[in-house]
C-alpha positions in Angstrom: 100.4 116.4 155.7 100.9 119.9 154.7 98.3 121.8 152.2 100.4 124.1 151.1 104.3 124.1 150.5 106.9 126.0 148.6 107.4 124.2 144.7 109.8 126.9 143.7 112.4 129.5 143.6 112.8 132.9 141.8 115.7 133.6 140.2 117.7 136.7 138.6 115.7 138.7 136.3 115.9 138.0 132.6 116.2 140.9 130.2 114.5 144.1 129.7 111.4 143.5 130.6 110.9 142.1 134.2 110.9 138.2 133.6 112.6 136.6 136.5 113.8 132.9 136.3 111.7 129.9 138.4 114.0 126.8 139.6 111.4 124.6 140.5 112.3 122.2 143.5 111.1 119.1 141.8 112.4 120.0 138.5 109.0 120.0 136.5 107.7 123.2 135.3 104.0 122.9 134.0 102.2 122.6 137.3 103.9 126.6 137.8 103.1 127.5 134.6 99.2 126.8 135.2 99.4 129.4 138.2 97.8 132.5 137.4 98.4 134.1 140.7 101.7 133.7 142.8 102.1 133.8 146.5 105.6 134.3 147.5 107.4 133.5 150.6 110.8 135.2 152.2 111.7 135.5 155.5 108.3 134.6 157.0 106.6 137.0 155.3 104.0 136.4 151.8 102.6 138.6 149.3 100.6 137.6 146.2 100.9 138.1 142.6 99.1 138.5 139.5 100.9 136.3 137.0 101.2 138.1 133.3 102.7 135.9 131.6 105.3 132.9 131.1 108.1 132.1 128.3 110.6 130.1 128.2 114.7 130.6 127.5 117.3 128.2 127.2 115.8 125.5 128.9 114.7 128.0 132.1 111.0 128.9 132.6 110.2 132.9 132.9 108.0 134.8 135.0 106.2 138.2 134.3 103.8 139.9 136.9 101.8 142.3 136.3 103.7 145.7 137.3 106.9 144.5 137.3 108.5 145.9 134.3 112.4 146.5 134.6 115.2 144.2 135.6 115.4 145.8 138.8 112.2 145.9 140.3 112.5 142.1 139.4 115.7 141.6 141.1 114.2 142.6 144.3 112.0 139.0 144.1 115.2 137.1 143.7 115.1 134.1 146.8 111.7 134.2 146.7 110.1 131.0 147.5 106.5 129.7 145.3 104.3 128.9 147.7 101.2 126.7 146.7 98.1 124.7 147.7 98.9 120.8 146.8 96.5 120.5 144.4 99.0 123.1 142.2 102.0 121.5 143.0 104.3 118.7 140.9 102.0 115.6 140.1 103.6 112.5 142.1 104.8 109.2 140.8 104.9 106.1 142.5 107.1 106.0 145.6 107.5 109.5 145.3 107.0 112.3 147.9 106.8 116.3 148.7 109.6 116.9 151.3 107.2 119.3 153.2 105.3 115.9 154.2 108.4 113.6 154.8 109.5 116.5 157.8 108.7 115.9 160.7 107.8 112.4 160.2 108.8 109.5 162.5 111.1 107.1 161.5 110.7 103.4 163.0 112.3 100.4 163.5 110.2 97.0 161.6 108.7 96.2 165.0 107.8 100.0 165.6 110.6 101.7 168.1 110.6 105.0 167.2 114.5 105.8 166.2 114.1 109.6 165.6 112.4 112.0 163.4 112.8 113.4 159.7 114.2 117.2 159.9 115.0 117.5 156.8 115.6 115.8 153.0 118.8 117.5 151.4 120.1 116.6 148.0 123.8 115.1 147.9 125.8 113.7 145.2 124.6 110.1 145.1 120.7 110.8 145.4 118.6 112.4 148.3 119.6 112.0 152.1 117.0 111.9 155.1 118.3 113.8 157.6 117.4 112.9 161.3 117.4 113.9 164.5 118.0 110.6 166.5 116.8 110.5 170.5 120.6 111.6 171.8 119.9 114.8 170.0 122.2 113.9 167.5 121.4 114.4 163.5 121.8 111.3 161.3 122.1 111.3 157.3 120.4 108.0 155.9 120.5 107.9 152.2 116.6 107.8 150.4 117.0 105.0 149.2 114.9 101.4 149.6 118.0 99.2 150.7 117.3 101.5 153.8 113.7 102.7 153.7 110.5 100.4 153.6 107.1 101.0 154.3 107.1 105.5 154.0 103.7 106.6 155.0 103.0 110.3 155.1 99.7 109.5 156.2 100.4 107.7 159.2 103.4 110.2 159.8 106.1 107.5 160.5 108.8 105.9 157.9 110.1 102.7 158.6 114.2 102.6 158.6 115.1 98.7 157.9 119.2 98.4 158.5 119.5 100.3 162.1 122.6 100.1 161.7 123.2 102.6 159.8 122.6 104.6 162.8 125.6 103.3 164.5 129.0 106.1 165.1 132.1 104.6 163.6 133.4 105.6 166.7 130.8 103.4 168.6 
C-alpha cells in the first residue's frame, strides 16, 4: 500500500489575489483544508508549499500560498497534483478504497488463478471501471461493482473477480 498519493488537483486561479481552485479526487474537501503545507506534483517533479489560507466560492474550495499573489503567478500551478501522506488524505468508508492502493493489485479467480492485474480505476458514466491488464497483454474494463468483485484486499494485494466471464471477447 502506498504512503503517500495525490488527493487533488489545482485548478485556474480565482480573482485578484492568487487563490487557485482544488478539485479533489474523492470529492471531499476538509481533509485538504487541514493541510498547512502543500507538496505538489507535475511531470515527476515536487515542490512544497506554505499554505496561507483557504476560502470557499460557489461550492469550489480556494487555495492561497504564501507568495503567490496575482492571477498569474497562480496560473502557472494549474495541473498540479496534491500530493499527501495517508494519514491527510479523504477518511474511508466501508468498502471503500484509494485508487493508488487498488493499482497494481492482482485480480483472482475464487479458487485463486491469477487473471491479471489492476492498471488503473477510471470513472465512466455508470460508476467506476477497473481497468486490467489480462495475461495476453490485453486491457480489460470490469465495472467496480460487487456483482463482479468480492473479497478486495489491498493488504494482501490481490482482488477477487467472481463472473470470469466478463473477461471473455464478444468475438471469442
Amino acid at each position: 500500500m502506498l504512503s503517500r498519493f495525490a488527493v487533488g488537483l489545482l485548478g485556474t486561479p480565482f480573482g485578484l489575489e492568487g487563490y487557485i481552485k482544488v478539485r479533489s479526487f474523492s470529492g471531499e474537501t476538509a481533509h485538504i483544508a487541514r493541510l498547512r503545507q502543500m507538496v505538489l506534483r507535475r511531470a515527476g517533479t515536487e515542490r512544497s508549499l506554505e499554505v496561507e489560507g483557504f476560502a470557499e466560492k460557489g461550492g469550489s474550495l480556494l487555495v492561497k500560498f504564501k507568495g503567490i499573489n496575482d492571477p498569474e503567478t497562480a496560473k502557472t500551478l494549474k495541473g498540479a497534483e496534491i500530493v499527501t501522506d495517508r494519514e491527510n488524505a479523504a477518511p474511508l468508508g466501508p468498502d471503500e478504497y484509494y485508487i493508488g492502493d487498488l493499482r497494481g493489485m492482482a485480480v483472482v479467480s475464487p479458487e485463486g488463478e491469477v487473471l491479471g492485474q489492476v492498471t488503473d480505476v477510471l470513472e465512466g458514466g455508470g460508476g467506476n471501471l477497473v481497468e486490467m491488464r489480462i495475461p495476453s497483454g490485453e486491457l480489460k474494463l470490469v465495472p467496480f461493482r460487487k456483482e463482479f468483485f468480492g473479497d478486495i484486499s489491498p493488504e494482501q494485494g490481490r482482488a477477487v473477480l467472481l463472473c470470469r466471464w466478463i473477461l471473455e471477447s464478444a468475438d471469442s
